[in-house]
PAVEXNU-680438 format. One record per residue: residue in one letter; x, y, z of N, C-alpha, C, O, CB in turn. Coordinates in nm, 3 decimals. Glycine has a CB too. Layout:
REM residues N
[r "A"; [X; Y; Z]; [X; Y; Z]; [X; Y; Z]; [X; Y; Z]; [X; Y; Z]]
...
***
This chain:
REM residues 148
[r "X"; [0.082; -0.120; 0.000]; [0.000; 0.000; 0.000]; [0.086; 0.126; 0.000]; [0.060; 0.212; -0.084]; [-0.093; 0.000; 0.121]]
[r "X"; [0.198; 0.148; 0.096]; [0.277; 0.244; 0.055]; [0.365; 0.318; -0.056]; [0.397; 0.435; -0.078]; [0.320; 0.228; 0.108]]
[r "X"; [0.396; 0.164; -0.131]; [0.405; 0.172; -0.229]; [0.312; 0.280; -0.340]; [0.334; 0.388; -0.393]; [0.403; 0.060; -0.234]]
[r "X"; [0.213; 0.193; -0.339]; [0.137; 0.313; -0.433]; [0.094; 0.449; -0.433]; [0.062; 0.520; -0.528]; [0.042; 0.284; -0.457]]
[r "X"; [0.100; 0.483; -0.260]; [0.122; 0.579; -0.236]; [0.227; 0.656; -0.287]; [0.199; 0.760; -0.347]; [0.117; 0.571; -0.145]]
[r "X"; [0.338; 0.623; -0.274]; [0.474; 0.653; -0.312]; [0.510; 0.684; -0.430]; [0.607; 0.753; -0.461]; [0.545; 0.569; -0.288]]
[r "X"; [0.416; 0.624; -0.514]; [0.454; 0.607; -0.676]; [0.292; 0.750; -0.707]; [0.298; 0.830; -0.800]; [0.426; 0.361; -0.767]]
[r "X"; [0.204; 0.747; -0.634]; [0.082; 0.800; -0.656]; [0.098; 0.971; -0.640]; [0.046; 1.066; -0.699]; [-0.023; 0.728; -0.549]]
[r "X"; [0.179; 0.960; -0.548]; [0.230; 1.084; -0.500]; [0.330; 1.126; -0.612]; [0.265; 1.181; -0.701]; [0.297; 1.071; -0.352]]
[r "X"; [0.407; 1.124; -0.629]; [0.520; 1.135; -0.705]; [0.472; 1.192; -0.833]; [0.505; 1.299; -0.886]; [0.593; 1.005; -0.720]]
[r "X"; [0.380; 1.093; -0.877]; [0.342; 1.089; -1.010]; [0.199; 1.257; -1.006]; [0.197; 1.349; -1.087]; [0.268; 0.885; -1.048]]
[r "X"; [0.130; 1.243; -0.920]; [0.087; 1.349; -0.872]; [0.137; 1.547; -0.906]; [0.110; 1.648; -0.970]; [0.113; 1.296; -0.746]]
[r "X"; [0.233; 1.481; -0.794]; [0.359; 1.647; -0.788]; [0.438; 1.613; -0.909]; [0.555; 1.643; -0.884]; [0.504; 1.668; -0.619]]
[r "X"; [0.430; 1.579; -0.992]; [0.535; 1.555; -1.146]; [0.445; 1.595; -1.244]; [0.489; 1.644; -1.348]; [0.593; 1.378; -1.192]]
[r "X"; [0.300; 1.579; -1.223]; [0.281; 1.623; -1.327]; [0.205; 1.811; -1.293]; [0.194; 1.897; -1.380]; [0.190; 1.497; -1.403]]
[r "X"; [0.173; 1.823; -1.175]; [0.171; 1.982; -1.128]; [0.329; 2.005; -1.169]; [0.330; 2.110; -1.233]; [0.129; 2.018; -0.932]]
[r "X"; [0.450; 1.957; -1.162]; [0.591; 2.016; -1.217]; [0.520; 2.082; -1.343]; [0.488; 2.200; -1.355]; [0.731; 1.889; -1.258]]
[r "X"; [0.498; 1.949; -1.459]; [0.494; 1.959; -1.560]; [0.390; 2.092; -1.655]; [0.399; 2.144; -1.767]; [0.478; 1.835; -1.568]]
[r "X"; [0.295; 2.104; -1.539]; [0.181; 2.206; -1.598]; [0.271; 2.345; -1.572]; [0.314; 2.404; -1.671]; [0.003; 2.203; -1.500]]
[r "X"; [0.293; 2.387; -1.462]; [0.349; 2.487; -1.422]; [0.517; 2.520; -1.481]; [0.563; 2.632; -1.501]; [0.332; 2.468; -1.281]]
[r "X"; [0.572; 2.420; -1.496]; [0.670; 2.423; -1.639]; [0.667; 2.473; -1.744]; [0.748; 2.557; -1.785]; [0.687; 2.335; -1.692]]
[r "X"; [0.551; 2.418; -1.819]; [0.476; 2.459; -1.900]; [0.411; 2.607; -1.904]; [0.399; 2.689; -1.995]; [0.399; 2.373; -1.896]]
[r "X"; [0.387; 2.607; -1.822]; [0.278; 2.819; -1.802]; [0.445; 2.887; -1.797]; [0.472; 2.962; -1.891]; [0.128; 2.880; -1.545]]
[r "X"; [0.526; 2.869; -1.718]; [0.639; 2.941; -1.718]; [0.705; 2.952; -1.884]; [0.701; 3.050; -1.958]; [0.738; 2.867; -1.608]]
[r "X"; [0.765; 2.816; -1.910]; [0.828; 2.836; -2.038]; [0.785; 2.808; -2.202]; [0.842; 2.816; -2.311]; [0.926; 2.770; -2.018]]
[r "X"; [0.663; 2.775; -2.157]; [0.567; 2.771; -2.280]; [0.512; 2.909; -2.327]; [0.537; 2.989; -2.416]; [0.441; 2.681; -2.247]]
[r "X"; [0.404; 2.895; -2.200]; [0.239; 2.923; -2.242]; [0.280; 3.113; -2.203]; [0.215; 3.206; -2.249]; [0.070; 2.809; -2.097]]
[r "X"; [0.359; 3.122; -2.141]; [0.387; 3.322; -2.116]; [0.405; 3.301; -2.243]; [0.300; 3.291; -2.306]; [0.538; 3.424; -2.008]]
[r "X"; [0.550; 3.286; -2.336]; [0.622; 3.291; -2.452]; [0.505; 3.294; -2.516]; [0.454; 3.406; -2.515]; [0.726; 3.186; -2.487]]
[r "X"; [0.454; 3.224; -2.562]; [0.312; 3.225; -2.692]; [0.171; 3.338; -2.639]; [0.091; 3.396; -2.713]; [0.222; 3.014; -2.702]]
[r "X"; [0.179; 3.340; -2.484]; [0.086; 3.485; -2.494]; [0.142; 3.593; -2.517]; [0.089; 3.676; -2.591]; [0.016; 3.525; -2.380]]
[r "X"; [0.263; 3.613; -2.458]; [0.334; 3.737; -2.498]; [0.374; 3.756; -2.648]; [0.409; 3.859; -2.706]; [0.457; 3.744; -2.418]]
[r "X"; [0.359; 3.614; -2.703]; [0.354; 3.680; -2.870]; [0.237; 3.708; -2.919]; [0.251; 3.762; -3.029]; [0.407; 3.590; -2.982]]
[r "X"; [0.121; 3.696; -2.887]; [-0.013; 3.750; -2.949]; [-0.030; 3.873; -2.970]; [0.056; 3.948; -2.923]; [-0.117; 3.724; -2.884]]
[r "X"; [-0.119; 3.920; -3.027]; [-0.136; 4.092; -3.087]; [-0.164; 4.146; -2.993]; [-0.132; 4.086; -2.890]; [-0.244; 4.140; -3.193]]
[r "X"; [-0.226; 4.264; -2.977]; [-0.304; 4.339; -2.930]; [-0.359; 4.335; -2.793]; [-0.288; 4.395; -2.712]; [-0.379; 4.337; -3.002]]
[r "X"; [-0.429; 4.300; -2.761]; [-0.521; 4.267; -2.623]; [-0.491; 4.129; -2.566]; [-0.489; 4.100; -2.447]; [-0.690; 4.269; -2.654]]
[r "X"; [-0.464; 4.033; -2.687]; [-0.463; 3.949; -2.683]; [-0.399; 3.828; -2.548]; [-0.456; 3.729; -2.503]; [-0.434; 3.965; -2.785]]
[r "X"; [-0.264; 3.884; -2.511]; [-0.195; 3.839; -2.419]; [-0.244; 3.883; -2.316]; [-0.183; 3.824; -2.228]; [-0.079; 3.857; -2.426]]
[r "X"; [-0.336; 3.969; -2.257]; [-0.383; 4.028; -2.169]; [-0.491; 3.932; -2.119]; [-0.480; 3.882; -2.007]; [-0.417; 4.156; -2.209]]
[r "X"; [-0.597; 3.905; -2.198]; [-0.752; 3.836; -2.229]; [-0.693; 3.675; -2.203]; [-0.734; 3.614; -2.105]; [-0.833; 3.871; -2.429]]
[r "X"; [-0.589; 3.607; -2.300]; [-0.539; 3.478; -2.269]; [-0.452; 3.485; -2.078]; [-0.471; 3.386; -2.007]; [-0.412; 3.439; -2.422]]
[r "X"; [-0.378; 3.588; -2.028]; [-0.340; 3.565; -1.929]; [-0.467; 3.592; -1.834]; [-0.421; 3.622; -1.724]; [-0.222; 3.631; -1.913]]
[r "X"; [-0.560; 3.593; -1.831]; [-0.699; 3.647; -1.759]; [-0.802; 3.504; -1.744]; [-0.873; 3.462; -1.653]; [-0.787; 3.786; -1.875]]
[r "X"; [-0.765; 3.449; -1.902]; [-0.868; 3.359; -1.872]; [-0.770; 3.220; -1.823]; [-0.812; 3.128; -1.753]; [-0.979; 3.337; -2.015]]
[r "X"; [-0.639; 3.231; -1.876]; [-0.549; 3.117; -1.790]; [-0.607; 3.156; -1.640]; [-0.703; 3.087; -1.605]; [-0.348; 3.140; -1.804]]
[r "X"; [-0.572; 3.232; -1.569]; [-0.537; 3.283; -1.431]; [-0.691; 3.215; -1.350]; [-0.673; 3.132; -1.262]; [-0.512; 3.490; -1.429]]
[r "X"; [-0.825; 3.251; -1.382]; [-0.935; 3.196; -1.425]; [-0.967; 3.043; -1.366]; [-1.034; 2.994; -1.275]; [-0.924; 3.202; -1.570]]
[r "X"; [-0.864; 2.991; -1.485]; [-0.917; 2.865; -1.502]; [-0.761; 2.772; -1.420]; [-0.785; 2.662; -1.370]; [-0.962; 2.834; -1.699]]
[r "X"; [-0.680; 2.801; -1.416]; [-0.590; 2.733; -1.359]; [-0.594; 2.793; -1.217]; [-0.525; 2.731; -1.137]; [-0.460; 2.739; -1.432]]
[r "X"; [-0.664; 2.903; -1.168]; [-0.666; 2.979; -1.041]; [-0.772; 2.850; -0.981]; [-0.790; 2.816; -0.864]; [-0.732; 3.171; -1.050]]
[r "X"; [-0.822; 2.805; -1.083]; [-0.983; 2.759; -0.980]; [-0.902; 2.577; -0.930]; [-0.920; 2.520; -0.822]; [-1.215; 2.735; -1.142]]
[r "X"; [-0.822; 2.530; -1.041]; [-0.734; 2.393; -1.013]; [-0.615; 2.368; -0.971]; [-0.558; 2.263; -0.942]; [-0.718; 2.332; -1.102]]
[r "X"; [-0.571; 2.511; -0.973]; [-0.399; 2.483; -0.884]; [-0.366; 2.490; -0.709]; [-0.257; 2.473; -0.653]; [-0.287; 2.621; -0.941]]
[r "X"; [-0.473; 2.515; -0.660]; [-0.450; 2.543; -0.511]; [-0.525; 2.404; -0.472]; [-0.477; 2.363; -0.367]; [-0.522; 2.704; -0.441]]
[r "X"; [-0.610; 2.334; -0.512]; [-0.632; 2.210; -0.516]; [-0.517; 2.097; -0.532]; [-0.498; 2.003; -0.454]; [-0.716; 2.205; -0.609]]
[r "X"; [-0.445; 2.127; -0.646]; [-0.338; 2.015; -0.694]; [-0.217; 2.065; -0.576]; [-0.137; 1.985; -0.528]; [-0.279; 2.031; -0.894]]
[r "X"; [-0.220; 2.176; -0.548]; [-0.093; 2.227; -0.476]; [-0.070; 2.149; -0.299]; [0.026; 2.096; -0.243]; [-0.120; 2.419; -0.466]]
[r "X"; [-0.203; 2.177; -0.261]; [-0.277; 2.163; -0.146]; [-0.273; 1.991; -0.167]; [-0.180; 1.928; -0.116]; [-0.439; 2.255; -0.145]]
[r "X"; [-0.375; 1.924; -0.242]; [-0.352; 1.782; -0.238]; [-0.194; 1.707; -0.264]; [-0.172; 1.597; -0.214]; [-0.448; 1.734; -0.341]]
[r "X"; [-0.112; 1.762; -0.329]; [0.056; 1.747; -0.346]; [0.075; 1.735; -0.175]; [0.105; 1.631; -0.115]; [0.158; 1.916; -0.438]]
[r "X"; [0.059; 1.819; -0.136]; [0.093; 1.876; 0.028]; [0.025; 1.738; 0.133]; [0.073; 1.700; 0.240]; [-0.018; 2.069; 0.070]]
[r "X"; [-0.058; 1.700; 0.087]; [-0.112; 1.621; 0.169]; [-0.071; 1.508; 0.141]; [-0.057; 1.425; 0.231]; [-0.231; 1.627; 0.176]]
[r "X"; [-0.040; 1.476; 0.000]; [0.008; 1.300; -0.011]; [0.148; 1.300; 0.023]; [0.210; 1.194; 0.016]; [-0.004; 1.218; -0.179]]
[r "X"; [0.193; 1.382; 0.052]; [0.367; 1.416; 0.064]; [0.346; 1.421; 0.246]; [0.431; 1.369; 0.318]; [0.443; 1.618; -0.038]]
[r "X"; [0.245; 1.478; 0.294]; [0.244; 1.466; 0.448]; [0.205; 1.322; 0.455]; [0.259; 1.297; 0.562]; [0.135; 1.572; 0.533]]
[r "X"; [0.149; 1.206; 0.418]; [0.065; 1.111; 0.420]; [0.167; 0.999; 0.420]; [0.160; 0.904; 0.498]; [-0.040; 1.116; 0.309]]
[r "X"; [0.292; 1.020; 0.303]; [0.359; 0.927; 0.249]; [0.495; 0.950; 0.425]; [0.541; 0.856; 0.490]; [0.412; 0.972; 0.040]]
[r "X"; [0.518; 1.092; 0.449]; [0.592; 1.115; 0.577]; [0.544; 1.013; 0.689]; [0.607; 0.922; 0.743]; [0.569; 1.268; 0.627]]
[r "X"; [0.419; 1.056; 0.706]; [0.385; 0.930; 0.829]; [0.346; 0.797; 0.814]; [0.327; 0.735; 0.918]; [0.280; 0.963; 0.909]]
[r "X"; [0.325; 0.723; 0.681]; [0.301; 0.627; 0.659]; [0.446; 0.510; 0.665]; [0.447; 0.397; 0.714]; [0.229; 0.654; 0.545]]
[r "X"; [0.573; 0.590; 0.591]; [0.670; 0.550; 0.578]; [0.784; 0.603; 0.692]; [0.905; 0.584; 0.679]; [0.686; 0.573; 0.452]]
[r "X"; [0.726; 0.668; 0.799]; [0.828; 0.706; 0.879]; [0.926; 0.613; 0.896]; [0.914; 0.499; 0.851]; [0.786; 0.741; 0.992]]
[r "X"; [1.026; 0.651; 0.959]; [1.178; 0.543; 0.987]; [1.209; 0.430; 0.845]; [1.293; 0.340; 0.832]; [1.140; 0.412; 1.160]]
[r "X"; [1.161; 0.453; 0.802]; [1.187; 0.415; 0.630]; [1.304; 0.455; 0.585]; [1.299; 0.569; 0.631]; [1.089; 0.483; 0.525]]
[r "X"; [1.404; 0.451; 0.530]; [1.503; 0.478; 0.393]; [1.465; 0.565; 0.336]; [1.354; 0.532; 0.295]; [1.519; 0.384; 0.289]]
[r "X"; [1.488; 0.662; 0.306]; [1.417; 0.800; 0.230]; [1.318; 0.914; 0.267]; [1.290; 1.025; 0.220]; [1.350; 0.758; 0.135]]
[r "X"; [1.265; 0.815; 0.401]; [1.176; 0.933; 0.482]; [1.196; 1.114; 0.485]; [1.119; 1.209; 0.467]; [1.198; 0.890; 0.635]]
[r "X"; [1.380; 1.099; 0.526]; [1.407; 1.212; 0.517]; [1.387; 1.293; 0.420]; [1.353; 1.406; 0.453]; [1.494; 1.216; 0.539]]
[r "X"; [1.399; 1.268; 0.293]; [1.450; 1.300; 0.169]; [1.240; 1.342; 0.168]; [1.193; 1.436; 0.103]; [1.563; 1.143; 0.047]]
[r "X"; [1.210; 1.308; 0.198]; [1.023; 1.315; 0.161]; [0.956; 1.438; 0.237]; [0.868; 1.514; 0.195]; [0.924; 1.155; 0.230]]
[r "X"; [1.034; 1.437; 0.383]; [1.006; 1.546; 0.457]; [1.085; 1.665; 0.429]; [1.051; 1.767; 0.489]; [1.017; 1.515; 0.584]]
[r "X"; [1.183; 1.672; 0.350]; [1.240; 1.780; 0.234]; [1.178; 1.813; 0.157]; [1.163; 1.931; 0.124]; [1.332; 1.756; 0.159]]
[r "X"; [1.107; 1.685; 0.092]; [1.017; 1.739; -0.037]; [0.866; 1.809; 0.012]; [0.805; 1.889; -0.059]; [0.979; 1.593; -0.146]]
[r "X"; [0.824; 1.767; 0.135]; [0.726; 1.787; 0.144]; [0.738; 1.989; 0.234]; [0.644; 2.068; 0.249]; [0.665; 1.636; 0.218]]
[r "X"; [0.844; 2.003; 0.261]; [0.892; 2.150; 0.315]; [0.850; 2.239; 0.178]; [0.768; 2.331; 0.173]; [1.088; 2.160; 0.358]]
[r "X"; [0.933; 2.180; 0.062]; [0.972; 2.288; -0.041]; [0.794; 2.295; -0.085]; [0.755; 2.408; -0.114]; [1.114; 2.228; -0.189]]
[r "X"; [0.720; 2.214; -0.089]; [0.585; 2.208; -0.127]; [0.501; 2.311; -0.059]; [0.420; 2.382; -0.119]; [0.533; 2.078; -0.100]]
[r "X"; [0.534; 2.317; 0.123]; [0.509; 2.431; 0.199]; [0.513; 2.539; 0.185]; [0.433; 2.627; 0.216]; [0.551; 2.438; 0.267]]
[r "X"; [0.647; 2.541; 0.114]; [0.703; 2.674; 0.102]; [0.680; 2.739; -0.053]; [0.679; 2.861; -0.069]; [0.863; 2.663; 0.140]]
[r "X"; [0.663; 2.651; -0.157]; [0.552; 2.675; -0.263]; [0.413; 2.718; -0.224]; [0.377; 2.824; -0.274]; [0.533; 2.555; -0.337]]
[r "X"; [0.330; 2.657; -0.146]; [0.237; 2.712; -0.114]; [0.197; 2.869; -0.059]; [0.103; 2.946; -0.080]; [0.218; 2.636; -0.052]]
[r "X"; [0.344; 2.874; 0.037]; [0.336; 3.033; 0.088]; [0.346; 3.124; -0.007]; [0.291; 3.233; -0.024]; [0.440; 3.076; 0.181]]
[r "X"; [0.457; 3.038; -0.090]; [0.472; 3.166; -0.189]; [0.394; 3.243; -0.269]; [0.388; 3.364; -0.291]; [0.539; 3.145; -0.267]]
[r "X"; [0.289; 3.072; -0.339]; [0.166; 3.126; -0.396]; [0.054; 3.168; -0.324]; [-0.053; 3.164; -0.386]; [0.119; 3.045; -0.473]]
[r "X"; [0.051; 3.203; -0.219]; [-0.050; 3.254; -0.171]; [0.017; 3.408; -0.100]; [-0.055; 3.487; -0.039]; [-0.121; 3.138; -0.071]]
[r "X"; [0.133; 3.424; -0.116]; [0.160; 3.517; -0.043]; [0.222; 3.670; -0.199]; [0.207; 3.792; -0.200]; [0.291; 3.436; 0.092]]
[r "X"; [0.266; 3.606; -0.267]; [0.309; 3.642; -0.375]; [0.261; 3.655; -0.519]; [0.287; 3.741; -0.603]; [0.382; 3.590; -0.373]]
[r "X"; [0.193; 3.559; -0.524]; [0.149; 3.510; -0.677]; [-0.055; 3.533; -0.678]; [-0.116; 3.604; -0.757]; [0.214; 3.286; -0.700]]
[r "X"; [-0.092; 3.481; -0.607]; [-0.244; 3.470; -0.592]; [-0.298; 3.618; -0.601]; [-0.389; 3.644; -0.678]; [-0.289; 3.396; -0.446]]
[r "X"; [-0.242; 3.712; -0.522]; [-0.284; 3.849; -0.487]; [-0.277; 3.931; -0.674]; [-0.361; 4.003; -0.729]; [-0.146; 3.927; -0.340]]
[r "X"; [-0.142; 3.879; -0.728]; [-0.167; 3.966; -0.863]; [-0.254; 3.823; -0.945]; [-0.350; 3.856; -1.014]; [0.020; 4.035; -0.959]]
[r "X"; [-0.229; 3.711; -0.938]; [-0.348; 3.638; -0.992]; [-0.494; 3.728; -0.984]; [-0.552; 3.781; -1.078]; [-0.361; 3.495; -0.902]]
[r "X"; [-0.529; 3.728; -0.858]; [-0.660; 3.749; -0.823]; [-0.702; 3.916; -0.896]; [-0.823; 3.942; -0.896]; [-0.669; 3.734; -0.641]]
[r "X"; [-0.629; 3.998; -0.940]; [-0.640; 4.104; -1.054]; [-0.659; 4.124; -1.147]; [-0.740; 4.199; -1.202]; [-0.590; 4.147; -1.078]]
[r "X"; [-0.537; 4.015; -1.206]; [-0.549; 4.007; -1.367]; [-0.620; 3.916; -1.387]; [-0.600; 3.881; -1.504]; [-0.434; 3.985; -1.451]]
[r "X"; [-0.707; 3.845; -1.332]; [-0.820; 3.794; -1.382]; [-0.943; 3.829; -1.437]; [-1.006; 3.768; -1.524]; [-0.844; 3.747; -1.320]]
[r "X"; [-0.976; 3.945; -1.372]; [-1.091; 4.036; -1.396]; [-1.056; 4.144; -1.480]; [-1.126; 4.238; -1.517]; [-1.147; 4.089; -1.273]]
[r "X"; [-0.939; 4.119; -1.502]; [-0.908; 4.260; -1.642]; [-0.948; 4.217; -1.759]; [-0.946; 4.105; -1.809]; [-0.737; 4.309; -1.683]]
[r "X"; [-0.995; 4.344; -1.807]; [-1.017; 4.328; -1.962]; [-0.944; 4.420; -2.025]; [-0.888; 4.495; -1.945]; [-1.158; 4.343; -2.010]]
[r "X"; [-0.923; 4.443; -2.128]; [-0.883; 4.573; -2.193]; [-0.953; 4.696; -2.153]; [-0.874; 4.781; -2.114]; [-0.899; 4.563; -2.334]]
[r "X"; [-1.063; 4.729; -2.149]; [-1.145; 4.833; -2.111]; [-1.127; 4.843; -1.905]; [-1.196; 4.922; -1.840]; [-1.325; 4.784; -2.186]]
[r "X"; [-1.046; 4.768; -1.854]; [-1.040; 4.818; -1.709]; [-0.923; 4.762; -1.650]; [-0.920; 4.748; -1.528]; [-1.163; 4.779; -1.624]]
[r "X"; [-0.807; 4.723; -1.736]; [-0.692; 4.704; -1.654]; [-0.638; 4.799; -1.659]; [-0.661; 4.887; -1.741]; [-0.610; 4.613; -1.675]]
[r "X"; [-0.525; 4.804; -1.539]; [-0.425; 4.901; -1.537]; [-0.345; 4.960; -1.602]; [-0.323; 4.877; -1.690]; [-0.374; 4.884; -1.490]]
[r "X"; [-0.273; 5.058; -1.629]; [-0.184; 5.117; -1.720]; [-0.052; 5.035; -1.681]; [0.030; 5.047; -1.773]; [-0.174; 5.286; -1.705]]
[r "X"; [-0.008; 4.963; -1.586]; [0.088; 4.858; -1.536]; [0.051; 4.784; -1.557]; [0.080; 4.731; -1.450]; [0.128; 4.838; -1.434]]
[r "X"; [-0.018; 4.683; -1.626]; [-0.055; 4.531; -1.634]; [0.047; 4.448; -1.704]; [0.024; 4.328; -1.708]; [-0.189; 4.509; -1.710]]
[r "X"; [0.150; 4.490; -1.756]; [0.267; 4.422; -1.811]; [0.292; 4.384; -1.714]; [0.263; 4.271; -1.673]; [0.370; 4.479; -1.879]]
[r "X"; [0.373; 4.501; -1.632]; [0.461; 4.505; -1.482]; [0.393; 4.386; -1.381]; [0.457; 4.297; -1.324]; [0.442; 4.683; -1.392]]
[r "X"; [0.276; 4.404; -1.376]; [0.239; 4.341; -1.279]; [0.286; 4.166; -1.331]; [0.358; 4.084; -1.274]; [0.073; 4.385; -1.251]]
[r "X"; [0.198; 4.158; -1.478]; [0.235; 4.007; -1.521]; [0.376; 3.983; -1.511]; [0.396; 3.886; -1.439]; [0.195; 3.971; -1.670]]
[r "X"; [0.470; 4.027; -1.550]; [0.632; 4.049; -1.561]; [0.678; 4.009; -1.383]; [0.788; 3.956; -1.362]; [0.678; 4.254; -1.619]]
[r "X"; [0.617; 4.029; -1.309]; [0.619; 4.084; -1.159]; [0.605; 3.863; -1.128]; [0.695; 3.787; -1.091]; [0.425; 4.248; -1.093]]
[r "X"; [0.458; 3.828; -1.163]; [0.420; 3.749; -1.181]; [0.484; 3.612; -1.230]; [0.476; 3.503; -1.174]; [0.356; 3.796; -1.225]]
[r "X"; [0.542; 3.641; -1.335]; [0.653; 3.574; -1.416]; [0.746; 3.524; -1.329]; [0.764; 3.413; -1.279]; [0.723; 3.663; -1.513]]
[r "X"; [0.804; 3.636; -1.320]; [0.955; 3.606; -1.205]; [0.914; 3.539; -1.059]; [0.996; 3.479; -0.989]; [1.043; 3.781; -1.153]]
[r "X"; [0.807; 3.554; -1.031]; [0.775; 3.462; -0.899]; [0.736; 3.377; -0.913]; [0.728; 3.296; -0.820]; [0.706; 3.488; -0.812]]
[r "X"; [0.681; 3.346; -1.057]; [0.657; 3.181; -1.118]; [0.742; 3.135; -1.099]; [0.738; 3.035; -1.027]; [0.634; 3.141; -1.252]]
[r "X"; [0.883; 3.187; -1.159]; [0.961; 3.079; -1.216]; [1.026; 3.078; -1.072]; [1.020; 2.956; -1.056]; [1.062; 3.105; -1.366]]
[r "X"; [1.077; 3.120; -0.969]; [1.102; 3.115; -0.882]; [1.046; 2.986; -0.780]; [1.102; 2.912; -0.699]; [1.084; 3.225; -0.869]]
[r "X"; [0.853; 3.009; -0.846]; [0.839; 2.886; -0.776]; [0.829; 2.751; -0.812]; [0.807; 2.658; -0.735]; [0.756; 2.897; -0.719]]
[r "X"; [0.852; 2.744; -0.986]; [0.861; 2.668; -1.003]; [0.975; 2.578; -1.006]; [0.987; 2.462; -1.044]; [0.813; 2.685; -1.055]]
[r "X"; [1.074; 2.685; -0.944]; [1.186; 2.606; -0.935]; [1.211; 2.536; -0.789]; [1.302; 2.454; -0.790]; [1.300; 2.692; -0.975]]
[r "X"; [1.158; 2.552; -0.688]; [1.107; 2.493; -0.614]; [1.048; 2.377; -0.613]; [1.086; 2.266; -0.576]; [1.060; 2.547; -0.588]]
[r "X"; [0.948; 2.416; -0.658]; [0.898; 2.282; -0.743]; [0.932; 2.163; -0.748]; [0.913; 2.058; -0.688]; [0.905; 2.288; -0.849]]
[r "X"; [1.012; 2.222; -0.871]; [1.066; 2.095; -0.952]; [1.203; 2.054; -0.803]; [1.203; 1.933; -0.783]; [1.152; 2.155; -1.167]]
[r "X"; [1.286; 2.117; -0.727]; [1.350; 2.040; -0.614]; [1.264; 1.946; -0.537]; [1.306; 1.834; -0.506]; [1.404; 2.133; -0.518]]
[r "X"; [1.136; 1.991; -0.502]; [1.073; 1.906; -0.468]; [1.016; 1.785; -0.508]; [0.982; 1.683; -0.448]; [1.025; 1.949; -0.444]]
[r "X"; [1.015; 1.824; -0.630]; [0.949; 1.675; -0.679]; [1.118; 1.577; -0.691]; [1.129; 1.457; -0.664]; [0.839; 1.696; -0.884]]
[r "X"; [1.252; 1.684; -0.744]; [1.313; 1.548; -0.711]; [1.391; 1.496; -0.585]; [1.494; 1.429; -0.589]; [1.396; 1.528; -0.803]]
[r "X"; [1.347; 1.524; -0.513]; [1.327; 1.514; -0.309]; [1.259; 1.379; -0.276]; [1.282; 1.294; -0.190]; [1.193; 1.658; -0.222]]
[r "X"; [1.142; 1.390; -0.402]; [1.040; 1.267; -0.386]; [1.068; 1.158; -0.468]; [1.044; 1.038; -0.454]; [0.898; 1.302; -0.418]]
[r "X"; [1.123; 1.219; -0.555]; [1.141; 1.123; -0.678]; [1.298; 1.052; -0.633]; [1.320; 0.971; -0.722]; [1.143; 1.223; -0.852]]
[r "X"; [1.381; 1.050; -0.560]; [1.494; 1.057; -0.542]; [1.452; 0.961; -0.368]; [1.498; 0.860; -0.314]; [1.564; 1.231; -0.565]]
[r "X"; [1.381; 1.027; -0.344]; [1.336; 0.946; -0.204]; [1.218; 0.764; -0.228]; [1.192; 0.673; -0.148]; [1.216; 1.101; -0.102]]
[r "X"; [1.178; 0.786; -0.375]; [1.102; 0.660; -0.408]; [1.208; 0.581; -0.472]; [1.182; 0.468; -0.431]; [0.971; 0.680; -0.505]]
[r "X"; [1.317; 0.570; -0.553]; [1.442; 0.523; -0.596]; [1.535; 0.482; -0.474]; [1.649; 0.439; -0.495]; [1.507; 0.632; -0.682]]
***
């Protein structure tokens, strides 16, 4: 049973790596090349729709990573899990302390009522992505490194 936990989890926080990988070095690059309004309206309705599923995936990451800590305590790798499961913590603060607040803005912008800063702010945004997604990704290989 721990097992699948182990592998469930993993596979879990690998693929939240992979989405948020993705929004960093993908999905900015191709909005920021659109015309007009365009990158504005696509970062609004991302923010939207990944705002309503990422504190879920973030939050449930957090819990199978606390789950797999006490299930497997005094285990071989335990340590290495309660590392991974810190940096996950500390992803969480970040996005809620850093990232959510200009999320929760540029969501409701349109062209007709965002700010004369709405680059700045996304730009602002950006850099605390990638910041946390680099986090992240230590964490997942904390876990991934602790199931091996």
């Amino acid at each position: 049973m721990l097992n699948a936990l182990e592998v469930f989890t993993t596979v879990i926080v690998g693929l939240m790596v992979g989405v948020e990988f993705c929004v960093a070095f993908v999905m900015s690059r191709i909005f920021n090349a659109l015309p007009e309004d365009s990158d504005q309206l696509a970062r609004a309705h991302g923010g939207r729709m990944l705002g309503a599923l990422m504190p879920f995936w973030y939050v449930g990451s957090l819990v199978l990573s606390a789950i797999w800590v006490m299930a497997g305590w005094g285990r071989p790798g335990t340590g290495l899990v309660v590392v991974g499961a810190a940096l996950l913590i500390v992803s969480v603060i970040m996005s809620l302390l850093l990232l959510v607040p200009i999320n929760n803005q540029g969501k409701t912008w349109t062209p007709e009522n965002r700010p004369a800063d709405w680059k700045e702010q996304m730009n602002r945004w950006d850099r605390y992505h990638y910041a946390r997604v680099a986090v992240i990704v230590a964490a997942f290989a904390f876990l991934v490194t602790a199931l091996v």
